[in-house]
SELUM-502890 format. One record per residue (C-alpha): x, y, z. Coordinates in pm, 1 decimal. Layout:
% residues N
ATOM          u          v          w
ATOM          X          Y          Z
...
***
This chain:
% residues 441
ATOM          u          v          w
ATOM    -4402.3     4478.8    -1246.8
ATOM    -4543.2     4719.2    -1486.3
ATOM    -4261.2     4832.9    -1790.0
ATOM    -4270.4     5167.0    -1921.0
ATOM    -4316.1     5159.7    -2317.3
ATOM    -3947.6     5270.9    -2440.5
ATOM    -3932.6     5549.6    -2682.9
ATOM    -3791.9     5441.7    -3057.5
ATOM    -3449.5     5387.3    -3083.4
ATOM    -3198.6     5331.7    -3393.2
ATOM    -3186.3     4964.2    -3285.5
ATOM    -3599.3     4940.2    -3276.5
ATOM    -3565.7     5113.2    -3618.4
ATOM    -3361.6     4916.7    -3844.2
ATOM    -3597.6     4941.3    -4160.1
ATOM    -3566.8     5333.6    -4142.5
ATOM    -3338.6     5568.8    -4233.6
ATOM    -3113.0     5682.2    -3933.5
ATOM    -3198.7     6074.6    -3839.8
ATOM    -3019.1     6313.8    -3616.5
ATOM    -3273.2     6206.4    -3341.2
ATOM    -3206.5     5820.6    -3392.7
ATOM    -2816.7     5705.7    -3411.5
ATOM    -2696.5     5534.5    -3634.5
ATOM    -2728.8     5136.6    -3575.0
ATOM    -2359.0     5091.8    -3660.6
ATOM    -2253.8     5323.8    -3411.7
ATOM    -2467.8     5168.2    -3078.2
ATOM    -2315.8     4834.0    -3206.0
ATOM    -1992.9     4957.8    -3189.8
ATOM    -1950.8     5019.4    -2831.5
ATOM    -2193.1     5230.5    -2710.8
ATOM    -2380.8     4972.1    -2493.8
ATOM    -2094.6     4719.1    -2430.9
ATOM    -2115.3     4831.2    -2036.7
ATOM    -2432.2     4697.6    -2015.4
ATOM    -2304.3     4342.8    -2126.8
ATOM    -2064.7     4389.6    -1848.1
ATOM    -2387.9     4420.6    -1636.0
ATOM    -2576.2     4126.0    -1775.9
ATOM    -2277.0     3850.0    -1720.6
ATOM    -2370.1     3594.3    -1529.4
ATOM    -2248.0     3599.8    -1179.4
ATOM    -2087.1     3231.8    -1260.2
ATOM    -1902.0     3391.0    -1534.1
ATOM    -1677.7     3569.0    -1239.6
ATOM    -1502.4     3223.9    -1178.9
ATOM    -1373.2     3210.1    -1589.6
ATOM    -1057.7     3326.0    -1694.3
ATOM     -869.2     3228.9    -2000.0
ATOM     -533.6     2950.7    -1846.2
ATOM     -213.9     2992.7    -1897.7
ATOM     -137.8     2733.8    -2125.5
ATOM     -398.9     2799.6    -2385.8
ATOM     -222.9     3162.0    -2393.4
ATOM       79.8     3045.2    -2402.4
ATOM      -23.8     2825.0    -2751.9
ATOM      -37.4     3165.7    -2914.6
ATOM      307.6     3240.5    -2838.0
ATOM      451.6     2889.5    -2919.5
ATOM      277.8     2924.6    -3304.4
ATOM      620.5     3075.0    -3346.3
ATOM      814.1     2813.4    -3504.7
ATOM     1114.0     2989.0    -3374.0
ATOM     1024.8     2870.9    -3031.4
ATOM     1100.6     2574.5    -2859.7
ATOM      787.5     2483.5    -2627.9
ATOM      770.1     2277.1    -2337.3
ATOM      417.6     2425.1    -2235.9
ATOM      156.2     2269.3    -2424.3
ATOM       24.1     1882.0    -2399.7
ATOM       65.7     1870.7    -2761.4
ATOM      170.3     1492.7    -2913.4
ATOM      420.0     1490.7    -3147.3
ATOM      315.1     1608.9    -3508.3
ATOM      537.2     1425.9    -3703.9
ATOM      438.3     1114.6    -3532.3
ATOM       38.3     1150.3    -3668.7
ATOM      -81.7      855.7    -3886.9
ATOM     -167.2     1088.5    -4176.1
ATOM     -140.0      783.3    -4459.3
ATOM     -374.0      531.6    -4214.9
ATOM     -607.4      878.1    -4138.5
ATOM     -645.0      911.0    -4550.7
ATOM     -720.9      532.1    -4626.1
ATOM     -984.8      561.1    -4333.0
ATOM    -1100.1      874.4    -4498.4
ATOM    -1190.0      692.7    -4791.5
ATOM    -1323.2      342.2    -4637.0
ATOM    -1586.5      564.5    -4424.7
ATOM    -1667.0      788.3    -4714.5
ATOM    -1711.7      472.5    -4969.0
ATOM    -1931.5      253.3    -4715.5
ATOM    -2072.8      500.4    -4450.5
ATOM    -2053.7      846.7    -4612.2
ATOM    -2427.3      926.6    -4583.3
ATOM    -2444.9      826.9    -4208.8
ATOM    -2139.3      954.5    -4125.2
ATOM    -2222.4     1317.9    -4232.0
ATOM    -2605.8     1336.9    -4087.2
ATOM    -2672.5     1382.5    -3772.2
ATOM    -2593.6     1137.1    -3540.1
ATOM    -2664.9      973.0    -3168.2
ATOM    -2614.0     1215.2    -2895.1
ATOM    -2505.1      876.8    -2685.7
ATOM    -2205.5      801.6    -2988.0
ATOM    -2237.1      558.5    -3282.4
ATOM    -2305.7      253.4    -3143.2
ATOM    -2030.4       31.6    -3327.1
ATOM    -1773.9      340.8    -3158.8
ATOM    -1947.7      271.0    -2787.1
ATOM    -1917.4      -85.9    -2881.5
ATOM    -1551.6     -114.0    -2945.3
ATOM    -1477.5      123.2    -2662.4
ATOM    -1695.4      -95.5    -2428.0
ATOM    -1466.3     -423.3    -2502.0
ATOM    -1177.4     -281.7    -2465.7
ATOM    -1273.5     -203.0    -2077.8
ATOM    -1456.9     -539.4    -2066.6
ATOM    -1252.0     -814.9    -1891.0
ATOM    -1294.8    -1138.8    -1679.6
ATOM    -1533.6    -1094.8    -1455.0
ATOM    -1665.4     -748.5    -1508.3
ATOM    -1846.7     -646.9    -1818.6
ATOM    -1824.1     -297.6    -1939.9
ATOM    -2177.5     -233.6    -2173.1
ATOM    -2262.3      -10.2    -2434.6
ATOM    -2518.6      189.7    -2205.6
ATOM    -2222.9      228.6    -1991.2
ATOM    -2052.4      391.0    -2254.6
ATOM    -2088.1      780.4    -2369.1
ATOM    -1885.6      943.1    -2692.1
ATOM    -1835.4     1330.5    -2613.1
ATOM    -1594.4     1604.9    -2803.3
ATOM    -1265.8     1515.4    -2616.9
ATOM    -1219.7     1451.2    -2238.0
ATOM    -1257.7     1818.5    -2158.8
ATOM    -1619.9     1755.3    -2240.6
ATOM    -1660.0     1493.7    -2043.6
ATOM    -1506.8     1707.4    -1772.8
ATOM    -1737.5     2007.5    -1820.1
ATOM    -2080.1     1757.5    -1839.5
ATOM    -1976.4     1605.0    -1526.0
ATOM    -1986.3     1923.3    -1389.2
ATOM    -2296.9     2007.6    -1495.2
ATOM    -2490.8     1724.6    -1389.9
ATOM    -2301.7     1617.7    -1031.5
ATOM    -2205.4     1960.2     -915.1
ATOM    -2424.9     2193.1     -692.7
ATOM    -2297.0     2531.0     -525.2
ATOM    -2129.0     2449.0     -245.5
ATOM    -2018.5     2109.1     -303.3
ATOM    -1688.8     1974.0     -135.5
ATOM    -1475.5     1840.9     -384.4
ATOM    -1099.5     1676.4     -329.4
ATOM     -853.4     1768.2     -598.1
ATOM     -435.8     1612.4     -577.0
ATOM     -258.5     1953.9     -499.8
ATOM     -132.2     2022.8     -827.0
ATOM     -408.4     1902.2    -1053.4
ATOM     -488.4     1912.9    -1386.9
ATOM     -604.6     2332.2    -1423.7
ATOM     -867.9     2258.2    -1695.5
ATOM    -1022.7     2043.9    -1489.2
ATOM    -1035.0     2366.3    -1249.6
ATOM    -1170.7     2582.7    -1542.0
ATOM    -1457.2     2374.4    -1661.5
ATOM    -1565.7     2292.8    -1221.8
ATOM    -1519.3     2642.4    -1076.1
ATOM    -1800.8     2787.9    -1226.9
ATOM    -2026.8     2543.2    -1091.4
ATOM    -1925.4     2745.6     -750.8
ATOM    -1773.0     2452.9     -572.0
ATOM    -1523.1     2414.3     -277.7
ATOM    -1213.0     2280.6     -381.2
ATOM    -1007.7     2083.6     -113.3
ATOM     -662.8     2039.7     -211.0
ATOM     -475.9     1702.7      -90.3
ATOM     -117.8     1707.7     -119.3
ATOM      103.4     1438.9     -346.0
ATOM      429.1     1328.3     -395.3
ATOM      603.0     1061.9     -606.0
ATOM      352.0      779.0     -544.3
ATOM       47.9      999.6     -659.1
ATOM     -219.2     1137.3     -405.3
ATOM     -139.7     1090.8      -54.2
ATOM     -460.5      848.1       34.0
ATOM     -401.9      847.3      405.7
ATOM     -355.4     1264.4      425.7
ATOM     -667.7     1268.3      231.1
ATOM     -874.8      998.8      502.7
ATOM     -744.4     1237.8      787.0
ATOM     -851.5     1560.9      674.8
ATOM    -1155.2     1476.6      381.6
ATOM    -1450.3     1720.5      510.6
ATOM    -1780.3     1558.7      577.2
ATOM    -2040.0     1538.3      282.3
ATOM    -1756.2     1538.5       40.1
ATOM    -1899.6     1414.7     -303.5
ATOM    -1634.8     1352.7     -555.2
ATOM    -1259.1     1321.1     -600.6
ATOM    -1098.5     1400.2     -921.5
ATOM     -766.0     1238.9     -999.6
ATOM     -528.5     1139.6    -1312.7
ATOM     -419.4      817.4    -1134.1
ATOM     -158.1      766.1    -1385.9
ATOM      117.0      982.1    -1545.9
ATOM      -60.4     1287.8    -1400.7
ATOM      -93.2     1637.7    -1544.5
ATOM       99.3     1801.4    -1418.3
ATOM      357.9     1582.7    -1218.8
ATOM      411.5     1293.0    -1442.6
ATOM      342.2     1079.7    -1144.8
ATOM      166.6      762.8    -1099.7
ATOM      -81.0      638.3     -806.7
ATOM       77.3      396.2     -662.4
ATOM     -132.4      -11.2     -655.3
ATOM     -162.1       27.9     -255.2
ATOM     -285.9      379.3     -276.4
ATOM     -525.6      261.3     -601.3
ATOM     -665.0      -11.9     -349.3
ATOM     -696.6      208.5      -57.5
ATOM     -855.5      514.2     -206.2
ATOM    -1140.9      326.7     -367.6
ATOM    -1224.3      150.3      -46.5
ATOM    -1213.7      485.7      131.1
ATOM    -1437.6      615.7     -108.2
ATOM    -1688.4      338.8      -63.4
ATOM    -1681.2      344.5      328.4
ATOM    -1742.6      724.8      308.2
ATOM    -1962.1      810.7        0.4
ATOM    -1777.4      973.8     -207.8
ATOM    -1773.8      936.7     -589.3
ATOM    -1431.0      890.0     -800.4
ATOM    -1371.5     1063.6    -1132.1
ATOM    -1071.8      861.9    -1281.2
ATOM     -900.1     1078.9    -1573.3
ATOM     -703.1      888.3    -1757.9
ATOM     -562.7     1024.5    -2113.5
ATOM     -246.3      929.0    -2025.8
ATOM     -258.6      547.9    -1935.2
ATOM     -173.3      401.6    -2273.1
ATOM      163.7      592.1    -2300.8
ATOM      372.1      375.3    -2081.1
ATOM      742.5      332.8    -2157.2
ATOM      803.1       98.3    -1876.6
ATOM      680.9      -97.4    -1575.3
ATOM      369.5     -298.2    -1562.9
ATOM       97.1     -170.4    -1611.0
ATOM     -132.6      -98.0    -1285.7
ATOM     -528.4     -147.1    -1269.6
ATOM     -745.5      101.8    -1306.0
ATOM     -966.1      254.4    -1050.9
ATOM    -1272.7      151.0    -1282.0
ATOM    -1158.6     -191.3    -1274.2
ATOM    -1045.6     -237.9     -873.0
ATOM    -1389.6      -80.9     -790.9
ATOM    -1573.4     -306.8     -967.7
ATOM    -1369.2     -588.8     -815.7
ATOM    -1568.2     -500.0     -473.4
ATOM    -1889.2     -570.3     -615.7
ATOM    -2027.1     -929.5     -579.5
ATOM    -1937.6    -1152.8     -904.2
ATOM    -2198.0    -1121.1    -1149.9
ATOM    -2293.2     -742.9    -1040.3
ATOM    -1943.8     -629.0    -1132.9
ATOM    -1970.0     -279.7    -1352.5
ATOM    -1908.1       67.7    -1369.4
ATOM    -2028.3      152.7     -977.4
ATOM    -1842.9      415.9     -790.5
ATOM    -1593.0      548.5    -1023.4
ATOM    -1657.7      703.7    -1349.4
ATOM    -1365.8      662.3    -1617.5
ATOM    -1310.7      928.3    -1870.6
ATOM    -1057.4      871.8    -2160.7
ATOM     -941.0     1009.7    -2431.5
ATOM     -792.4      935.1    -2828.3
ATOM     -663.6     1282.3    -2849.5
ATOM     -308.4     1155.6    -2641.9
ATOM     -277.9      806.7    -2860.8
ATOM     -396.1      926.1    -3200.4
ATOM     -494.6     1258.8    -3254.4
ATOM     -654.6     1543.5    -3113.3
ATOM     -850.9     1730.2    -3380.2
ATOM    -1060.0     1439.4    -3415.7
ATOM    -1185.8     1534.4    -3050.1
ATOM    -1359.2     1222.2    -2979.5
ATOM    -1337.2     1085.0    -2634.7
ATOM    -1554.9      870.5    -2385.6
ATOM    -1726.4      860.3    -2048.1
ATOM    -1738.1      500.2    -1860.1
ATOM    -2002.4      511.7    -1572.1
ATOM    -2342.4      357.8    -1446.8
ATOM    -2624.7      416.8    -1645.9
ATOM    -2818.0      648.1    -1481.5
ATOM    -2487.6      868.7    -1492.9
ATOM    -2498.2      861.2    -1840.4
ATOM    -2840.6      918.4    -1901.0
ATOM    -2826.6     1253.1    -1721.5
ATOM    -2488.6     1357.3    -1921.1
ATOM    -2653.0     1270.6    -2268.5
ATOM    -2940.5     1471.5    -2129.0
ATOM    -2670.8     1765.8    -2084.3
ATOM    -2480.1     1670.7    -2427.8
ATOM    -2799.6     1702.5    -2587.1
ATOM    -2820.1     2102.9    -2504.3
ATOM    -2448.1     2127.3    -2539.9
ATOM    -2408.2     2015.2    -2907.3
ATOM    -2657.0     1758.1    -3007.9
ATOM    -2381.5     1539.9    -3083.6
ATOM    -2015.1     1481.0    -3112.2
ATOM    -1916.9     1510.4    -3489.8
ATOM    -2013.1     1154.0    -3634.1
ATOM    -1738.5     1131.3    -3940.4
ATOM    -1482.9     1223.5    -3679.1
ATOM    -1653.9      895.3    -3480.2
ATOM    -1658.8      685.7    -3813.6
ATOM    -1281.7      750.4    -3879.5
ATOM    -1193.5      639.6    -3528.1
ATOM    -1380.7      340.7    -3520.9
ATOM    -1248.7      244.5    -3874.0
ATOM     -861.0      272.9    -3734.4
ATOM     -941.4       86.8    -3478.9
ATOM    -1102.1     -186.1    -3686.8
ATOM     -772.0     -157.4    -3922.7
ATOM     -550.6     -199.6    -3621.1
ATOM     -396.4      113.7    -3653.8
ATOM     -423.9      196.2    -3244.4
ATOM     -284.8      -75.8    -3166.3
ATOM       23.1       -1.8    -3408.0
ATOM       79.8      323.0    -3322.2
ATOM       82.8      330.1    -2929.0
ATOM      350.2      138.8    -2924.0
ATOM      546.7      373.3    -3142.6
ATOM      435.1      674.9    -2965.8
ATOM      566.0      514.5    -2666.0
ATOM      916.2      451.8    -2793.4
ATOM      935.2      802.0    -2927.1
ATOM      873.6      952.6    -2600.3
ATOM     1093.5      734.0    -2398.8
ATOM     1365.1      875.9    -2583.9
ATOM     1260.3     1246.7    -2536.1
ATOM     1207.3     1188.5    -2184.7
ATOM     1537.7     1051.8    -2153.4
ATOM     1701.9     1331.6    -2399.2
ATOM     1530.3     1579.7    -2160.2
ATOM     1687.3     1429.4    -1797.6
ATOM     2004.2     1380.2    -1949.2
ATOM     2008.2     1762.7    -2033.8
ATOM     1810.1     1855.8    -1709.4
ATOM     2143.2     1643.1    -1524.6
ATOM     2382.9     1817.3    -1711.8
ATOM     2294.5     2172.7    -1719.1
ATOM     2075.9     2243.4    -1428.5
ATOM     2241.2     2295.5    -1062.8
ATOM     2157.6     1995.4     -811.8
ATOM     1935.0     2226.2     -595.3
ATOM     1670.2     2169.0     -868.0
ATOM     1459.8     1849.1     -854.3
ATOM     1189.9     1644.3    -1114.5
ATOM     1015.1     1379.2    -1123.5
ATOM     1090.9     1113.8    -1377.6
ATOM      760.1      975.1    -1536.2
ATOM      742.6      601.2    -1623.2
ATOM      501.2      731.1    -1886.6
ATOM      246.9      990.9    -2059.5
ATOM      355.7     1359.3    -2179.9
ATOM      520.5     1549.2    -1884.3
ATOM      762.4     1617.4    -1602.7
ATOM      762.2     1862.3    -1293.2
ATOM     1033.1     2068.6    -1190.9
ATOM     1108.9     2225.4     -819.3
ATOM     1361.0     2547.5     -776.9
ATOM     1472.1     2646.3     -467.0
ATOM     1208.4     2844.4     -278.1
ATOM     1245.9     3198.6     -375.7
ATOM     1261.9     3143.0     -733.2
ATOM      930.9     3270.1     -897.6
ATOM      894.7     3020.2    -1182.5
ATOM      691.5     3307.9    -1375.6
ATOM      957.1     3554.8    -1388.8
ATOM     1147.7     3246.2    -1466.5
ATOM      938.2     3248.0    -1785.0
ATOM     1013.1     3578.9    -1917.1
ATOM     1348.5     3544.9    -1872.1
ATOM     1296.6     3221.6    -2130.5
ATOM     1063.2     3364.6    -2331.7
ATOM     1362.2     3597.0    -2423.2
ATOM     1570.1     3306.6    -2525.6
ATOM     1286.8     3144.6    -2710.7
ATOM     1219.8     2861.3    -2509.7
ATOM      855.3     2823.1    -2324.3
ATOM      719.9     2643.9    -2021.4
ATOM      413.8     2614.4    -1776.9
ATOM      435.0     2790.9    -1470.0
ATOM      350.5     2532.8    -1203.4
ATOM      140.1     2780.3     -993.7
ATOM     -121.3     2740.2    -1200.2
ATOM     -193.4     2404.5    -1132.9
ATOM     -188.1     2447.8     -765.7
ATOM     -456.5     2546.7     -516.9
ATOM     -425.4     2774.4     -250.0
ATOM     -113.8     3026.1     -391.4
ATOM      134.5     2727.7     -385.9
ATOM      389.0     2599.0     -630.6
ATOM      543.7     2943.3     -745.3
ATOM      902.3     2784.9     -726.3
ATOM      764.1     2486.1     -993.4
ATOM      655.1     2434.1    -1338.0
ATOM      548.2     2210.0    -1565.7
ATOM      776.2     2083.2    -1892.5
ATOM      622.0     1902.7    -2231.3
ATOM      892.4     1649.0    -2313.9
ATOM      646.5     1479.5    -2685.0
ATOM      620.3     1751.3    -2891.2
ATOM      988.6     1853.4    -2968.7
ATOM     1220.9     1672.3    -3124.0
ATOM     1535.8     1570.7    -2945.7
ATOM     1775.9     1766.3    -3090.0
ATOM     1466.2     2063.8    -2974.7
ATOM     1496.1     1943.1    -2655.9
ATOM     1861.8     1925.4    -2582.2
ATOM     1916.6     2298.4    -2722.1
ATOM     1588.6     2392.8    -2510.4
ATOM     1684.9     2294.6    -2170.1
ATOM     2054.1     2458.2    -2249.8
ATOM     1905.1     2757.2    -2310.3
ATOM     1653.1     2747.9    -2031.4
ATOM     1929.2     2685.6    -1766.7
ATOM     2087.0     2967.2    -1901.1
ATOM     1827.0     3147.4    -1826.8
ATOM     1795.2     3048.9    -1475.3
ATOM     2164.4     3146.2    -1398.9
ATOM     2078.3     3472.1    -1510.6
ATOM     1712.2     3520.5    -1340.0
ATOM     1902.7     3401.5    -1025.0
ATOM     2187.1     3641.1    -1043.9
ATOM     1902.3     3931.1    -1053.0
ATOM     1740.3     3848.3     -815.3
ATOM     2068.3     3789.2     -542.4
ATOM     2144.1     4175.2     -643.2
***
């Protein structure tokens, strides 16, 4: 196709004076061509929208409010006196390396410690299986980018996590919802209606986002069979695991897939683990992992590398030296204890001030809880008639495929303090009585 030679404009001009024939650059920059950026999105861009809960963050900065909305962990919980002393070790010993550019695969020493930890009797976790990316949402977005082709089937638990729903819908993707309940994704709803050529199924097996709910051990043994005996992949997200205030802990998909292997092939096969030190240390180090086979992780460094190069190295240094000073290990069990007690603080207010129509689930573990209203109550008016009293929540319906879960939402019970919490749920039943008198007008 032949182009027709444009005429000068101000923009084509920049090392002239501006003239009454040729506008001034400041001016076309302004405004005066954003309709044509409009026309020059990408049609993928169509599926993006900011969520809910990274909107609501704005309004929580407000110290005045008590928030239930975020994921946050607890501030006043952070290790700032081990993060300082590790500050200083990695700038002493490893300040050059840690401040270059690094590996797009992850320090080694990082991939390394991450790697044992998942190692166990039997099956051997290795560093090639092992990939460092800029918190689990990265992990979640690469995945996408290097499994996912238009039109792909993909099973979600109905409600799932709704990043994970930002960072795959874009990839143009059909989502099929499978419904859940107490004992985590409903394995034998999902065998009965999975549509053929299905490729993946993304799940937080334990303490889920939103629900607080765990997969059950039968369910955990059943669903990675099924997904062997019909070809599907498993993407086990699992920030949450770690956080356990009681019960045993239960095996993870990772590990009961590589159980079905024959012994001395037993590794990272089927399922591909993503995790997370944002939830047990802190998140503005955003450093997280991806467990998989090989070849899986050779195609997401191959992504990572046009993403970002590489996930920042002193952040990785600092990690690895709290790990190395046993500082993990100290804190999650402190974390733990901490939010136990919220939890409890928050169903002993949910008990005493809400009516008994409402129900929630009562996590064993991790950061959250889901509550049900009677149907007819829109938990999003719900939330302006909070936001009013200062308190803040998730609506559930964002979490939810399909248009369901308007009568739900989603409540934080690590990042306030207990005292917070008490006065929070007092005020947000007050607000319910009062949303639900409107409405029976």
């Amino acid at each position: 196709m032949k182009l027709e030679k444009q005429k000068p404009t101000g923009l084509e001009m920049s090392d002239q004076t501006p003239t009454a024939h040729a506008p001034p650059r400041e001016g076309l920059l302004r405004g005066d061509h954003s309709a044509s950026w409009t026309r020059r999105l990408a049609a993928r861009t169509s599926h993006m929208k900011r969520t809910a809960i990274r909107e609501l963050l704005k309004v929580t900065a407000d110290p005045r409010i008590i928030s239930f909305a975020g994921g946050l962990p607890a501030p006043d919980l952070f290790p700032l006196d081990d993060i300082e002393a590790a500050f200083d070790v990695v700038l002493r010993d490893h300040g050059a390396r840690a401040l270059q550019y690094s590996e797009t695969e992850g320090i080694p020493e990082l991939r390394d410690a991450i790697a044992a930890r998942f190692t166990r009797p039997g099956s051997r976790v290795a560093r090639e299986n092992v990939a460092i990316v800029s918190g689990a949402q990265q992990a979640l977005d690469l995945l996408g980018r290097i499994l996912l082709d238009p039109g792909d089937s993909i099973a979600v638990e109905n409600p799932t996590y709704m990043a994970l729903l930002s960072a795959w819908r874009p990839q143009e993707i059909i989502f099929h919802p499978v419904p859940s309940d107490e004992q985590g994704i409903q394995v034998d709803q999902l065998e009965a209606t999975l549509p053929a050529q299905t490729k993946l199924l993304y799940l937080t097996p334990t303490f889920q986002n939103p629900q607080g709910t765990t997969l059950s051990k039968a369910r955990r043994l059943a669903l990675v069979e099924l997904a062997r005996r019909f070809g599907f992949g498993l993407v086990e997200d699992d920030p949450y695991a770690e956080l356990r205030f009681e019960g045993d802990p239960l095996p993870r998909l990772l590990d009961l897939d590589s159980d079905l292997d024959p012994i001395g092939q037993r590794a990272p096969g089927n399922v591909i683990h993503v995790g997370t030190f944002s939830k047990v240390l802190v998140p503005g180090l955003r450093v997280g992992w991806v467990i998989a086979a090989e070849n899986v992780i050779e195609k997401l460094i191959q992504a990572k590398q046009a993403a970002d190069l590489h996930s920042c190295g002193l952040s990785q240094h600092l990690i690895l030296q709290l790990i190395h000073a046993g500082v993990l290990d100290r804190h999650i069990p402190k974390l733990c204890q901490t939010y136990r007690e919220r939890r409890d603080v928050m169903l002993t207010a949910l008990a005493r001030h809400f009516p008994e129509e409402v129900r929630w689930t009562r996590p064993a573990g991790g950061l959250f809880r889901f509550v049900t209203l009677p149907m007819g109550i829109d938990a999003t008016s719900l939330l302006a008639a909070s936001l009013e009293r200062q308190v803040a929540f998730v609506p559930g319906e964002e979490f939810y495929l399909r248009g369901q879960g308007r009568n739900t939402f989603r409540l934080n019970f690590s990042n306030a303090s207990p005292e917070r919490i008490a006065e929070g749920i007092r005020r947000l039943s007050e607000a319910l009585e009062t949303h639900r008198a409107q409405i029976s007008r």
